[in-house]
C-alpha positions, 0 to 999 in steps of 0.5 A: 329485954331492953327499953328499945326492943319493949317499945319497938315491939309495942309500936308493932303490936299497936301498928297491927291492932290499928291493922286488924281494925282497918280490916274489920272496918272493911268487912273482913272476917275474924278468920281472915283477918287472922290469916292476913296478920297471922294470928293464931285463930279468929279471937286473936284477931277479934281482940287486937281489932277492938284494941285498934278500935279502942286506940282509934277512938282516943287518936286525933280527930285528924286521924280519924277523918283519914280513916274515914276517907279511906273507907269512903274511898273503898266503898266509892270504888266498889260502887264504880265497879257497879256503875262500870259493869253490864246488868242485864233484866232477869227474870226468873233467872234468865235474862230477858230478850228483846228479840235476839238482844238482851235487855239492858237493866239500868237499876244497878248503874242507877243505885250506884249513882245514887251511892257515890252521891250519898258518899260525895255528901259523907266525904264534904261533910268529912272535909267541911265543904259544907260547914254553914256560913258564919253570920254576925248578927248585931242589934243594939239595945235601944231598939229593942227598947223601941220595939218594946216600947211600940208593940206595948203602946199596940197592945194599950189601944188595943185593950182600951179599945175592946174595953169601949166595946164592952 
């Protein structure tokens, strides 16, 4: 095999590693990861998601924030989903009525509020929206010298002063 074919087919194989981890971040199975990328059987697909991760461990920091993007952005539209969709009050396995009326339930739409804020927090974080200000403090040593110098003279009159009481 030539130099070019090996290192056409190793870009391959790592290009399907970084696959099989993608998918595995995204909660597929080994099974179904192995039947998307055509695997022979799950371990196939177990071994090449955790050389993708190893890989992915040791890219650049850059590819790694992408990665995570694209997991938070997955989630974001699983959470829309949510937010998107009518929810209904059940209890006991029927829906509620109020009246001839179903009662709306607004505790899903609420907790997919929720998690699409706790994802915009992850995704700042991820892009440094939030990096903390930079301040530059500056003292010179002369005062703190003064400083010294005045919380020692405090602290003489204070012991003089104790000591006259005694």
């Amino acid at each position: 095999m030539s130099g070019t074919s090996q290192r056409s087919r190793a870009e391959h194989e790592r290009e399907r590693d970084a696959k099989a981890a993608r998918l595995r971040a995204l909660r597929f199975t080994y099974q179904q990861i192995a039947d998307q990328l055509g695997y022979a059987d799950h371990t196939g697909a177990m071994k090449a998601a955790k050389r993708g991760r190893d890989r992915a461990v040791r890219e650049p920091h850059q590819d790694m924030v992408l990665m995570d993007l694209a997991e938070l952005d997955e989630m974001a539209r699983e959470a829309w989903k949510v937010l998107r969709s009518t929810h209904y009050v059940v209890d006991r396995g029927d829906v509620v009525h109020l009246g001839d009326v179903p009662l709306l339930d607004d505790a899903p739409v609420l907790a997919a509020i929720a998690r699409l804020l706790d994802i915009q927090v992850r995704r700042a974080k991820l892009v440094g929206l939030d990096a903390p200000t930079r301040a530059t403090v500056t003292h010179s040593n002369a005062d703190v010298d003064a400083a010294v110098a005045e919380l020692t003279r405090e602290l003489e009159q204070r012991a003089a002063q104790q000591a006259r009481r005694e």
